[in-house]
C-alpha positions in Angstrom: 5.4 -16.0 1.1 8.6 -16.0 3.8 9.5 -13.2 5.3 12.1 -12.7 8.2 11.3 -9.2 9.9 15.0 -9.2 11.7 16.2 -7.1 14.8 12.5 -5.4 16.1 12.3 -4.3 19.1 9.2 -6.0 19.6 6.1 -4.6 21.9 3.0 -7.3 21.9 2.0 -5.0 23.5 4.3 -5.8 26.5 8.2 -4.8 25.5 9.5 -8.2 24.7 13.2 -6.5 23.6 15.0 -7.1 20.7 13.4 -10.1 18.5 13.2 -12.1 14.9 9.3 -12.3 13.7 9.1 -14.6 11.1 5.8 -14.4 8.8 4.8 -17.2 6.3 1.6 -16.2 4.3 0.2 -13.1 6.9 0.7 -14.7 9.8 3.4 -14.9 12.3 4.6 -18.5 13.1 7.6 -17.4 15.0 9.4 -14.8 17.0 12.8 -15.5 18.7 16.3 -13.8 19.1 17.2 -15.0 15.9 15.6 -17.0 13.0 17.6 -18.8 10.3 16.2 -20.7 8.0 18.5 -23.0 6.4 17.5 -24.3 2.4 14.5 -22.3 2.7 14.1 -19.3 0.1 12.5 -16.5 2.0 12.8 -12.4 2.2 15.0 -10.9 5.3 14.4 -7.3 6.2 16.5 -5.2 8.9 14.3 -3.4 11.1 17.3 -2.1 12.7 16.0 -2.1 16.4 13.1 -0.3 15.7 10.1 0.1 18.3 7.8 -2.7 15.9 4.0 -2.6 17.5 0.9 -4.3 16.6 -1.6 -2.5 13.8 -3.7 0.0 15.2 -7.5 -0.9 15.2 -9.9 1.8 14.4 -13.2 0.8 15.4 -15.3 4.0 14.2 -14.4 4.9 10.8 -17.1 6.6 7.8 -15.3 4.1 5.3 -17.7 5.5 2.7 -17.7 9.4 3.9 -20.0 11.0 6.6 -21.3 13.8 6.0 -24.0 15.7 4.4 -25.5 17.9 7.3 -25.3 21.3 5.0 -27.1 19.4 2.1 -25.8 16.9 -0.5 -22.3 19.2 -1.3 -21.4 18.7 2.3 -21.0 14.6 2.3 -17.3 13.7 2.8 -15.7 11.3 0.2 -15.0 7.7 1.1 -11.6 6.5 2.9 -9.1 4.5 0.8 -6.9 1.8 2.5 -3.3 3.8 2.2 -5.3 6.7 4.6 -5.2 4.0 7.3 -2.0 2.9 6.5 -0.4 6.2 6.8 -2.1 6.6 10.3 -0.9 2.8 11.6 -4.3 1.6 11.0 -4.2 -1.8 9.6 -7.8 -2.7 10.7 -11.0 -0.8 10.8 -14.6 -1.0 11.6 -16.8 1.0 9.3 -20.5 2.4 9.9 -22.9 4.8 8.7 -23.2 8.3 10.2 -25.9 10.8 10.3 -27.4 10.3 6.6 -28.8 7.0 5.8 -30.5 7.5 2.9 -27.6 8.4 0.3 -25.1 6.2 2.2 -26.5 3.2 2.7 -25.4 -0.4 3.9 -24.9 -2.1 0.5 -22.6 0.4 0.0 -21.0 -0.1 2.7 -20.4 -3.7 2.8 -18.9 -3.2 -0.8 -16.6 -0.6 0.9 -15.6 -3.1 3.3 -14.5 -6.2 1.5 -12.6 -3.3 -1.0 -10.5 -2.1 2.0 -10.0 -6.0 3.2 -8.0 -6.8 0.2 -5.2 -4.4 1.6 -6.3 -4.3 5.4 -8.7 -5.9 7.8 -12.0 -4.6 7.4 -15.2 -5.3 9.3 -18.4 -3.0 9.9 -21.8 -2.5 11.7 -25.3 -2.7 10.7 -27.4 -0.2 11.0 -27.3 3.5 11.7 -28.3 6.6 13.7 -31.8 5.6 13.4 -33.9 3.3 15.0 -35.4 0.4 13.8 -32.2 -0.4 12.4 -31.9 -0.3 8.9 -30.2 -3.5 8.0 -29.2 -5.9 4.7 -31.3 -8.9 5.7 -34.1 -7.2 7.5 -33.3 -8.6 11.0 -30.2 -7.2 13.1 -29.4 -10.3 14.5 -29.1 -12.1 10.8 -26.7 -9.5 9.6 -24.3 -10.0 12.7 -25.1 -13.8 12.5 -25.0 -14.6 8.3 -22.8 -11.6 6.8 -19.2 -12.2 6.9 -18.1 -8.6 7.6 -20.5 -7.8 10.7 -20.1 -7.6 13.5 -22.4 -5.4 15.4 -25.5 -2.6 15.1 -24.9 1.1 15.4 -27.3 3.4 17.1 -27.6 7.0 18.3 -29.1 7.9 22.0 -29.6 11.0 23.5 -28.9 12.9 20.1 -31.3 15.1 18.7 -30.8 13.6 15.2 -31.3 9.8 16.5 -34.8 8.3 17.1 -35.4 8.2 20.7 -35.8 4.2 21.1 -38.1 3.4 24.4 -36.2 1.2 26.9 -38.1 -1.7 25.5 -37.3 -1.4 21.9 -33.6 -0.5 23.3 -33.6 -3.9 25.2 -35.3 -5.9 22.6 -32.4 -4.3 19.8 -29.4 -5.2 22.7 -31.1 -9.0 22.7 -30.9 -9.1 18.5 -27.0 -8.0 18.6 -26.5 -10.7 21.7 -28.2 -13.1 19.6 -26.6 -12.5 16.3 -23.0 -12.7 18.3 -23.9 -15.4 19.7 -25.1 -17.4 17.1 -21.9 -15.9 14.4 -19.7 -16.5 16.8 -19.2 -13.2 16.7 -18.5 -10.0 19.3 -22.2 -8.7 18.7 -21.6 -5.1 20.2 -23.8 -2.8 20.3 -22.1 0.9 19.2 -23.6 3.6 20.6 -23.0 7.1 19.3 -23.6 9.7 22.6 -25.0 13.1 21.9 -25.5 15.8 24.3 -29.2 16.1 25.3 -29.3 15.6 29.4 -30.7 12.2 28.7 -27.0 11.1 28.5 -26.2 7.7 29.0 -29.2 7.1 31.6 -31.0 4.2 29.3 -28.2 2.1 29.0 -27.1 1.9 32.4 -30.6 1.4 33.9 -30.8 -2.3 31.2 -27.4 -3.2 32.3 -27.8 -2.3 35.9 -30.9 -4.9 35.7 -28.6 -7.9 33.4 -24.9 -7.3 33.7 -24.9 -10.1 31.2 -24.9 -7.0 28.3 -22.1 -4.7 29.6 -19.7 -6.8 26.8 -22.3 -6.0 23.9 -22.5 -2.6 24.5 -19.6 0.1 23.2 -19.9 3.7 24.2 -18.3 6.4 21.5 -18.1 10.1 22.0 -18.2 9.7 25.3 -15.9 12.6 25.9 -18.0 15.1 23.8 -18.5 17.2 27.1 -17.4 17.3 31.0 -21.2 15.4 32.3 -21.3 12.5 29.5 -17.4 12.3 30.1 -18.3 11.7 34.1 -21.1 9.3 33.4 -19.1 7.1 31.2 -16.3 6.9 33.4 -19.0 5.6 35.9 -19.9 2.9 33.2 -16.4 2.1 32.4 -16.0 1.6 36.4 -19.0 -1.0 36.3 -17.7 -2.9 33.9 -18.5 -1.3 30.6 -16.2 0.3 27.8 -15.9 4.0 27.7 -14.0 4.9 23.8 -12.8 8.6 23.3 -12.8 10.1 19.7 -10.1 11.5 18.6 -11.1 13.4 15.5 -14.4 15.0 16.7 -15.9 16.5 19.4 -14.6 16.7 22.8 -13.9 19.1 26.0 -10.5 18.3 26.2 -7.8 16.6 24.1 -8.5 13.4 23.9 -4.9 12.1 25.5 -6.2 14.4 28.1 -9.7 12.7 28.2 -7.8 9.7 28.8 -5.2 10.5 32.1 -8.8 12.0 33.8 -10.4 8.9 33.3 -6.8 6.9 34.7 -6.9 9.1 37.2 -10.8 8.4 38.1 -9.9 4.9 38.5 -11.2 3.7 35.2 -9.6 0.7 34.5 -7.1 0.9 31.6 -8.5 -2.4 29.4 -11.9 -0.6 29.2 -10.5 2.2 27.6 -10.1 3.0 23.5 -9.4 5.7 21.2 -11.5 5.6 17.8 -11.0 8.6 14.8 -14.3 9.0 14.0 -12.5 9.1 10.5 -14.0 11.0 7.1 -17.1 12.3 9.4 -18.2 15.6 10.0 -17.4 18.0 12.2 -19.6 21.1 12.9 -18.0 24.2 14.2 -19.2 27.3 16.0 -16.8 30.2 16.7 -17.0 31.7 20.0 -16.6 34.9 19.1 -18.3 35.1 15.8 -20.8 32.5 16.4 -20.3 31.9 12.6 -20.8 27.5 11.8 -18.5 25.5 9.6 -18.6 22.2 8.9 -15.7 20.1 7.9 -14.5 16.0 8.0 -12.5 14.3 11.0 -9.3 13.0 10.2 -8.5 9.1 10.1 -4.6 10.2 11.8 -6.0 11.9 14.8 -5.4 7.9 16.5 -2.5 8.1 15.6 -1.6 11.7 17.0 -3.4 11.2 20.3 -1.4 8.4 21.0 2.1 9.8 19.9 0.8 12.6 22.7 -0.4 9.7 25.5 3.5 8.5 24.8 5.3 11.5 25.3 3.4 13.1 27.8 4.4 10.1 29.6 0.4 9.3 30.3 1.2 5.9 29.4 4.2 3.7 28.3 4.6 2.6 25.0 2.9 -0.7 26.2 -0.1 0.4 28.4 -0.7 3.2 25.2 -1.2 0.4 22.6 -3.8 -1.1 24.8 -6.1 1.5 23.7 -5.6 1.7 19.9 -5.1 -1.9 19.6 -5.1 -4.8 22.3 -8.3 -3.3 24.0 -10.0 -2.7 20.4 -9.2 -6.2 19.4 -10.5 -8.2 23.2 -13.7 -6.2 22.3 -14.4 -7.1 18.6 -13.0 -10.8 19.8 -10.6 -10.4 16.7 -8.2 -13.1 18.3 -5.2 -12.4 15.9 -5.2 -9.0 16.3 -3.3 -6.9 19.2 -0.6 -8.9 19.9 2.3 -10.0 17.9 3.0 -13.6 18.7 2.6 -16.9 17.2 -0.6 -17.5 15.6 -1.4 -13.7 15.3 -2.1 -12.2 11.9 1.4 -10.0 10.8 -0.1 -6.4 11.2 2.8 -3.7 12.4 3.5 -0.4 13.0 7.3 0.4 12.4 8.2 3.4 14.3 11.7 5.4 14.7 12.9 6.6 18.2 10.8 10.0 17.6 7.4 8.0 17.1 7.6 8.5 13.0 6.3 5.6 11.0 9.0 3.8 9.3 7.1 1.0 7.7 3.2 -0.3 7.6 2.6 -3.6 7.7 -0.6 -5.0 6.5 -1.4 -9.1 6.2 2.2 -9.7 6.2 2.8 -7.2 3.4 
């Protein structure tokens, strides 16, 4: 299939004005000031000079519904692709949340290659827990053999993880490194922060000691409160990646999460924004003190980055960075983040006020 996508104003991510982009089978083989393809039959679509940006990545999305703190009634149903596509999101990164004993990673994997026929879909092995609950029995197999992974997932310094020793931590961050390596594959390891004081202390201490991991390890929820927030900026600053959810927890709003850590120096390419989509949320009022419990949404990327733009935190360029270039460098998914020759045709269409016009997913 031939499509010409004519007169985008085309951001990749850097603003490269008004362009052509022409697509043959999902990928983009060309993008000039004007394409014409003479004998050739194709489809030509008017984009008008619309602001045309790569697909937002999600990297930390409950593709099969979190959930399930308050008892079985509380688990949160699973995403379905037109959810991302509504939100920009033309490639996610699924994991497990809190319960891994009704969700497991079967399920998960079947979830995947589902969304994959419509988006790009990848996801992590294992959970909160620790050892790792995996498909093959070994971490770094799964990373290494199964098409769709691409890292582990594991919970420190939360009362509801297992409290790995810094040798079985190191020993797990060697299996991921391994399984990367061997896959040719990122291999991250995706750590979900809590809040106990323990914070983030583990992790820098191993990568203090081999700087060689700082790539394989991703931080999440890192601006759930004001001292993890300050210690992650810390990592970030070191060389590390510091990723702020948008639909959960947090001190602050995330697009103000991210102009503290700009303006703590953190460098901008180690910075992300992930939904935390379909997981739950608990809830205590101030006042009341009554608890709630309810499921994150997968457009809070989507709004946090309409409010980096027009607070004017970040241009249009630098914003995409951190819902899609920076996602992309980190997962090593090569055709995504850019729009340019060789890269796969995912795009956000978006109208002067920031309102998706069109989704474009594979090409389609």
């Amino acid at each position: 299939m031939i499509t010409i996508y004519q007169n985008a104003h085309l951001f990749s991510p850097d603003d490269r004005g008004r362009k052509d982009i022409l697509v043959v089978n999902g990928t983009i083989e060309e993008t000039a000031d004007r394409i014409n393809l003479t004998g050739v039959a194709c489809k030509t679509i008017d984009l008008e000079g619309m602001i045309t940006v790569p697909g937002f990545i999600d990297k930390h999305v409950h593709v099969t519904g979190g959930g399930g703190e308050f008892g079985f009634e509380s688990f949160a149903r699973p995403v379905e692709a037109e959810e991302l596509l509504a939100a920009g999101t033309t490639t996610v990164v699924g994991l497990l949340g809190t319960d891994n004993v009704c969700k497991d990673l079967h399920d998960l994997y079947a979830k995947t290659k589902q969304l994959d026929k419509r988006i790009s879909a990848w996801m992590l092995t294992g959970s909160y827990a620790y050892p790792s609950k995996t498909i093959t029995g070994r971490v770094d197999a799964d990373i290494a053999l199964i098409d769709k992974v691409v890292g582990c997932k594991l919970a420190l310094s939360d009362d509801r993880g297992s409290f790995p020793t810094d040798l079985e931590l190191k020993r797990l961050l060697s299996e991921v490194w391994r399984g990367g390596m061997t896959g040719g594959k990122a291999g991250i390891l995706h750590i979900h922060l809590g809040t106990l004081e323990t914070r983030i202390g583990q992790i820098v201490d191993i990568c203090r000691h081999n700087p060689r991991l700082l790539p394989h390890v991703s931080l999440t929820h890192c601006a759930r409160e004001k001292s993890l927030f300050q210690e992650c900026i810390a990592f970030a600053k070191s060389g590390g990646t510091l990723d702020i959810t948008t639909g959960g927890s947090r001190f602050v709003e995330p697009h103000e999460a991210l102009r503290l850590a700009l303006e703590s120096g953190t460098p901008l390419d180690r910075l992300s924004f992930s939904s935390d989509g379909h997981g739950g949320i608990r809830h205590i009022d101030p006042v009341t003190g009554v608890e709630t419990y309810g499921t994150s949404s997968v457009e809070s990327n989507l709004a946090a980055w309409r409010n980096v733009v027009r607070e004017g935190i970040l241009s249009i360029p630098d914003a995409l960075r951190v819902v899609s270039t920076n996602p992309a460098n980190e997962l090593k998914l090569s055709k995504k983040g850019r729009l340019e020759p060789g890269s796969d045709a995912d795009m956000v269409v978006f109208d002067d006020a920031l309102e998706i016009r069109h989704v474009i997913a594979k090409g389609c």
